[in-house]
C-alpha positions, -999 to 999 in steps of 0.1 A, spaced: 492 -315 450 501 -280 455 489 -253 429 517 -228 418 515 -195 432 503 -167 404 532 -149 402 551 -181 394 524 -189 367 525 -151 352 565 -153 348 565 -188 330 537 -170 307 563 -142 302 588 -165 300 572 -187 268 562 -158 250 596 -143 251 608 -171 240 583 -179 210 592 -143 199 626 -144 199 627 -179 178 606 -162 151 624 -132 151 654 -157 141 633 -176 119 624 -144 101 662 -132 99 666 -162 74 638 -168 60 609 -143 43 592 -155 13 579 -186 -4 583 -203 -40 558 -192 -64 546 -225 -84 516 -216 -87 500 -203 -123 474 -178 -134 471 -180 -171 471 -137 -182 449 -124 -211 445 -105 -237 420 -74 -248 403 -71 -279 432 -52 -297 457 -76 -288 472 -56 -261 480 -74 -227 452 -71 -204 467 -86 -171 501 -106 -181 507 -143 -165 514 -146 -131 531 -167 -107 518 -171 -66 531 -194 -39 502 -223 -35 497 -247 -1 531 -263 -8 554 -236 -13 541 -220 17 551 -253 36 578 -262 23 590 -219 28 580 -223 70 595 -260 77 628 -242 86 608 -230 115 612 -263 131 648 -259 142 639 -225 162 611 -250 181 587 -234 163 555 -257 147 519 -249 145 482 -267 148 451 -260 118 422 -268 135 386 -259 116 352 -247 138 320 -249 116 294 -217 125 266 -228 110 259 -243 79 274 -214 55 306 -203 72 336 -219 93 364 -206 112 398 -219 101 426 -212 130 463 -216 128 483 -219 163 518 -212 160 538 -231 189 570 -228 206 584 -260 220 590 -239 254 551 -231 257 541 -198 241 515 -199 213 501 -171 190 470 -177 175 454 -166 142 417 -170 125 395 -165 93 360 -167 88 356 -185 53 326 -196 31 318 -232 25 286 -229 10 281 -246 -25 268 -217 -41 286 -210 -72 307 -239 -70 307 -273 -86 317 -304 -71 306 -317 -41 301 -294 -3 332 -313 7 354 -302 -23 338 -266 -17 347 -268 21 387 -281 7 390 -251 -18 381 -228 10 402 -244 37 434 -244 13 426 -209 7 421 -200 39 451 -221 54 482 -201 31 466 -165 39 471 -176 78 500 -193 75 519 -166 58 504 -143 82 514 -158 112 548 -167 102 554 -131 87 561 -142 51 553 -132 15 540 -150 -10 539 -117 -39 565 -95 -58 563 -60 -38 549 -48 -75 527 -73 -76 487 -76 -59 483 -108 -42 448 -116 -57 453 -148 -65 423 -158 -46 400 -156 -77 426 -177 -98 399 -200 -109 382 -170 -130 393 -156 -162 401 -121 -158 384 -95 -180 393 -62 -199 384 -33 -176 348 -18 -190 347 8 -210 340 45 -201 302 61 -205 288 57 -237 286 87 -258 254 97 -282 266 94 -316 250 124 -339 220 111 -358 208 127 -388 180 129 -406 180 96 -424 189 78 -394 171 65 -366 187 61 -331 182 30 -315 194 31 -273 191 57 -249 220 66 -239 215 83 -208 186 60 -199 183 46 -162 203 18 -148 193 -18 -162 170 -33 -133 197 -62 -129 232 -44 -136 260 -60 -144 280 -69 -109 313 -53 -106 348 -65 -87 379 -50 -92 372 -33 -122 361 -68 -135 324 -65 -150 301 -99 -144 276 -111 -158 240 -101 -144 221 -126 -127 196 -131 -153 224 -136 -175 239 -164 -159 208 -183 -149 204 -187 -188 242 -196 -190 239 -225 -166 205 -231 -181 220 -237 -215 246 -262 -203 218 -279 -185 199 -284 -216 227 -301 -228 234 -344 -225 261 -351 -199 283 -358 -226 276 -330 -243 281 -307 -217 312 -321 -211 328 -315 -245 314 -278 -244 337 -277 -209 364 -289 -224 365 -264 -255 356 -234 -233 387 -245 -211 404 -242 -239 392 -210 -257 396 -194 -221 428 -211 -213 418 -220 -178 442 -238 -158 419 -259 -136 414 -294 -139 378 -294 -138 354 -268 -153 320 -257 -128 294 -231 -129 321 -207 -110 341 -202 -145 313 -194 -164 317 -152 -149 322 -128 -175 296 -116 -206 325 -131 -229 317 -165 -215 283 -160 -219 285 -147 -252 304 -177 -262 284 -201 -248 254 -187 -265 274 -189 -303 285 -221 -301 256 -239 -281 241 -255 -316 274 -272 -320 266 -295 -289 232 -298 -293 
């Protein structure tokens, strides 16, 4: 058997590439955004005012169902899943042309169980759907988001909160009062954790969050779940650890704890 000279080799290479360009540059010509099913519930500030309004985003099936045109260009793709350790795997999408080219794409993502409920198999799922439309719209060159609108839709399992507040300012005291706080006192040693203007609660105040529900009967526990879903209007099906986030959960968890006890 005769191997094929390198030149030959270097020219089919060309060739296949070429050709996997030029089927998703026809593919793109028709097609260039997904369905948005998907649903994150909006909410509301103290005052009444809108806080962050309801929004829609395209989830795992809209993203499908948006690239299966691709097939008829001899386009397809392969999701295959490389664990690095114990905390963190790589998820990576090959996009194929039926005449040999291939592009390839990857993501680190977390599978730990920290923060999560369920089993390490569930966490590993929720990170690999994640994971799998971020690529899959990438590599296909589609949108999933309004051009006015963020595509953070990765934290849809949180309830989004109010943006905090500016720096407190010392109130006059007078004689016949005494002031309480500090106001320009040094930073609490375990602050408050910020994301996106969104203000978490601090570690200490979660441990007792979590610690509170524990203290509670299975059954228990799961009533509380269900009436924080509802207060909260969460849209998951099942309510972990990860949605108990903000001080307002924790607040509310605290004032309604007897009730379950």
């Amino acid at each position: 058997m005769t191997e094929e000279p390198t030149q030959l080799r270097g020219d089919l290479n060309i060739a296949a590439k070429s050709a996997l360009n030029k089927a998703l540059a026809a593919f793109q010509k028709e097609n260039h955004a997904a369905e948005k099913t998907g649903f994150i519930k909006g909410w509301k500030k103290k005052d009444g005012s809108i806080g962050q309004p309801d929004r829609h985003f395209s989830n795992l099936e809209d993203i499908l169902k948006a690239i299966q045109p691709a097939t008829k260009f001899g386009l397809s793709h392969t999701e295959t899943w490389h664990p690095i350790g114990t905390t963190h795997a790589i998820l990576r999408v090959t996009l194929l042309h039926e005449d040999g080219g291939e592009k390839t794409s990857e993501l680190p993502v977390d599978i730990t169980q920290e923060m999560r409920g369920g089993s390490k198999e569930q966490a590993q799922g929720s990170s690999m759907t994640y994971g799998r439309r971020q690529l899959l719209m990438g590599i296909y060159g589609i949108t999933g988001a309004d051009k006015n609108e963020n595509d953070d839709d990765g934290d849809a399992t949180r309830t989004a909160a109010p943006e905090p507040a500016a720096n407190p300012v010392a109130k006059p005291v007078t004689p016949t009062q005494t002031q309480t706080t500090s106001v320009a006192s040094a930073e609490p040693a375990s602050a408050p954790k910020t994301g996106g203007g969104v203000v978490f609660m601090t570690d200490s105040e979660k441990a007792q969050c979590i610690a509170s529900l524990k203290s509670l009967s299975a059954q228990q526990r799961e009533k509380l779940k269900a009436d924080f879903k509802a207060e909260f209007k969460i849209s998951a099906v099942k309510i972990s650890p990860d949605h108990f986030q903000l001080p307002k959960h924790g607040d509310w968890v605290k004032a309604n704890l007897g009730n379950y006890q």
